[in-house]
Backbone as a ProteinNet text record, in pm:
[ID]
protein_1_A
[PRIMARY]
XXXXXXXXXXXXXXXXXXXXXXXXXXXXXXXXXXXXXXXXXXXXXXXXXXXXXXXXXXXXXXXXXXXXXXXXXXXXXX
[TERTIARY]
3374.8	3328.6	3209.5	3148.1	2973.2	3029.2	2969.7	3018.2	2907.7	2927.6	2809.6	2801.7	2864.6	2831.5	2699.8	2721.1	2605.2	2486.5	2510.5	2363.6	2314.5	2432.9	2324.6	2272.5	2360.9	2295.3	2163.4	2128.2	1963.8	1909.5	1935.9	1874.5	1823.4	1885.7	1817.3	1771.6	1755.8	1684.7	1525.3	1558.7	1435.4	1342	1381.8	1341.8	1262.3	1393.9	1312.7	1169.5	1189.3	1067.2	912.3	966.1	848.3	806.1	899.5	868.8	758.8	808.9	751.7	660.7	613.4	496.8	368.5	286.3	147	110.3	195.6	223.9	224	304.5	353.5	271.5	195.2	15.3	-44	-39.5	-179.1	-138.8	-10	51.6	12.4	28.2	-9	-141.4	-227.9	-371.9	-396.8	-349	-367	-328.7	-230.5	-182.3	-282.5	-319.2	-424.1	-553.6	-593.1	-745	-751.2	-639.6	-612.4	-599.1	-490.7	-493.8	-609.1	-684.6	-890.8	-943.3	-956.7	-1039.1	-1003.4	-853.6	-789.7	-855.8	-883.3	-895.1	-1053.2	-1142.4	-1278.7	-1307	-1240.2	-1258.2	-1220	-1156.3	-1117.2	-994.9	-902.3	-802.5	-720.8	-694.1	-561.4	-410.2	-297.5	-195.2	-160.2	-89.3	-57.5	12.1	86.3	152.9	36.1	-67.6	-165.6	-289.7	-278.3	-362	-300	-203.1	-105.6	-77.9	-67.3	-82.6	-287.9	-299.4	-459.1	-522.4	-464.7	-450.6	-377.6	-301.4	-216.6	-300.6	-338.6	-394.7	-550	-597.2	-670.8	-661.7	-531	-465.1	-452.8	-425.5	-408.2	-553	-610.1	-756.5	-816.3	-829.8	-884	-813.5	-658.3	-656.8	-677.1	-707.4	-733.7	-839.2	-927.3	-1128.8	-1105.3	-1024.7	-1049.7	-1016.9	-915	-842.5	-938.3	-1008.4	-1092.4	-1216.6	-1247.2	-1384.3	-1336.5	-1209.3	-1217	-1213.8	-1150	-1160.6	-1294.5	-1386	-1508.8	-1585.2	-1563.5	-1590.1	-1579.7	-1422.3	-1388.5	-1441.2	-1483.2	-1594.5	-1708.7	-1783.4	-1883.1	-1898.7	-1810.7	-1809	-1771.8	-1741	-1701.6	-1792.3	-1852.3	-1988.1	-2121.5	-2070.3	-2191.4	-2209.5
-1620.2	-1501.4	-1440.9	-1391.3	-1329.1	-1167.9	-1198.2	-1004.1	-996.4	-841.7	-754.5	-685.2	-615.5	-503.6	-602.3	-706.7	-750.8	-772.1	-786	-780.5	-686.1	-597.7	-465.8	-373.3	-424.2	-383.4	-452.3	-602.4	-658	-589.2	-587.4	-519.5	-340.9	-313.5	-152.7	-179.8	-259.7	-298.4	-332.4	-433.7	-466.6	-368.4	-329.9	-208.4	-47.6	-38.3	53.4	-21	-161.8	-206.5	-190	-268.3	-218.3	-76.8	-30.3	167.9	204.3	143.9	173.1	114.2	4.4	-71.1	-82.3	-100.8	-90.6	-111.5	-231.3	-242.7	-121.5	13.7	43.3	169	207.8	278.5	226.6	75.5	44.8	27.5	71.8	73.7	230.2	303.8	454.5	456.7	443.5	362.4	343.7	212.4	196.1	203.1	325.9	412.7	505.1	575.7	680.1	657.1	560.2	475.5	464.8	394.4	375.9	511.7	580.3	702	794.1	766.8	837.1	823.5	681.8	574.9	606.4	601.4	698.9	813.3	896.6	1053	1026.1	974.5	949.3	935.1	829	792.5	840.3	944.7	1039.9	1024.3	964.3	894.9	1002	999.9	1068.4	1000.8	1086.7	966.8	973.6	864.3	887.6	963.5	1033.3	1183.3	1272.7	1342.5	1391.2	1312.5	1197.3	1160.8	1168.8	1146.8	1219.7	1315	1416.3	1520.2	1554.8	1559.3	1577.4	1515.6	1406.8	1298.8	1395.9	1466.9	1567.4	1690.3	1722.1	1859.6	1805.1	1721.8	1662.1	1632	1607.6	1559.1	1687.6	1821.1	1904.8	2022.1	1971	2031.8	2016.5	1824.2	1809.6	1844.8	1832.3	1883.8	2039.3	2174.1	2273.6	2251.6	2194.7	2158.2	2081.3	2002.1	1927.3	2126.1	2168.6	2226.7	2370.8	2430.3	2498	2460.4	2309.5	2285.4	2278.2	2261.4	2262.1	2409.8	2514.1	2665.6	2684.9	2633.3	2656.1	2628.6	2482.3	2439.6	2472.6	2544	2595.8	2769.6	2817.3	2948.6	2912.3	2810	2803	2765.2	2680.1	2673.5	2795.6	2898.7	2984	3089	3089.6	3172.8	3179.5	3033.4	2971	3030.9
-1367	-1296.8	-1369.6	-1293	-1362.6	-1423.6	-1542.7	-1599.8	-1542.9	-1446.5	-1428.8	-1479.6	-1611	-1679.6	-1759.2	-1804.6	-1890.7	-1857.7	-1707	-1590.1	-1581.4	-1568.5	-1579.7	-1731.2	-1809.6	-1941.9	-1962.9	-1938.3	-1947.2	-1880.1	-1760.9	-1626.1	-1672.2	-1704.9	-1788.8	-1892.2	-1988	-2111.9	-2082.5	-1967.4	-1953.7	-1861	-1795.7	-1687.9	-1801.5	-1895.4	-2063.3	-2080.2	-2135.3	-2184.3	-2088.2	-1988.4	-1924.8	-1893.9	-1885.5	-1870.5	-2001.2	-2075.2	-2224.4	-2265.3	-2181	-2232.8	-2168.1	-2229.1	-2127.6	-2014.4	-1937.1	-1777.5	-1749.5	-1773.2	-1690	-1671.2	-1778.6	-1782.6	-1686.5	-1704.9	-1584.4	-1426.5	-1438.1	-1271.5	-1251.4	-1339.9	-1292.2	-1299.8	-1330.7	-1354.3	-1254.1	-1169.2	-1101.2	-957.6	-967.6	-860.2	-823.8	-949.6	-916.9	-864	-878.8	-903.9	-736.3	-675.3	-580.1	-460.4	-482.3	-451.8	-417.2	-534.1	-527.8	-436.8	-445.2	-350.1	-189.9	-154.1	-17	-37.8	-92.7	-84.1	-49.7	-131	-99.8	69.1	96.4	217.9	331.7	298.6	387.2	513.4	465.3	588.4	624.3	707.5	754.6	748.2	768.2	785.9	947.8	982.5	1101.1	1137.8	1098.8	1153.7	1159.9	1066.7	1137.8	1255.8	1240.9	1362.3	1471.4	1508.8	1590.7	1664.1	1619.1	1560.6	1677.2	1619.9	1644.6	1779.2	1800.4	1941.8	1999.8	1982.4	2115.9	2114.4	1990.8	2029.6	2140.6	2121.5	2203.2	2319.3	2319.5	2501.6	2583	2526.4	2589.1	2603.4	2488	2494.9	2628.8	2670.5	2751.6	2893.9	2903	3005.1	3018.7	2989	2990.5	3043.3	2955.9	3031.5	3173	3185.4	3294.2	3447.2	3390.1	3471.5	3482.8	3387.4	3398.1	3463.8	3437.4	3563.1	3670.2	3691	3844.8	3905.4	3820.5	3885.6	3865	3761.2	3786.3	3917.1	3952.6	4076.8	4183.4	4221.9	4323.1	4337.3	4208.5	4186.7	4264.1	4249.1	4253.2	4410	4493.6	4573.2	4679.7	4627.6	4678.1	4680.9	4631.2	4619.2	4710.2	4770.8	4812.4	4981.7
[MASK]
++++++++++++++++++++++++++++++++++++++++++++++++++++++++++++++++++++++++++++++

């Protein structure tokens, strides 16, 4: 039968080491580096594009629905 207490005693030993060793600098390194580079470029996530696509959907129908009372103003004038 497999001891798993001893699996998991390596298994956290080695998981320490790398925590503790220079890998694990250049993963935050290179989390951030990364992270920048998104922020530079200006992305959104998809919950705000979303988000923004609806406030859009309803923008335009207001405009659509206001040119037409415009229209029917204007025709009425005439």
């Amino acid at each position: 039968m497999i001891n798993t207490k001893a699996i998991d005693d390596l298994s956290n030993k080695i998981k320490g080491i790398i925590e503790n060793s220079p890998a694990e600098d250049l993963k935050k390194n290179l989390h951030a580096l990364i992270r920048g580079a998104l922020t530079k470029m200006e992305l959104v996530s998809r919950e705000e594009f979303d988000i923004q696509t609806e406030v859009l959907r309803k923008t335009r129908e207001k405009l659509d629905s206001l040119e037409r009372k415009l229209a029917e103003l204007e025709e009425k004038t005439k």
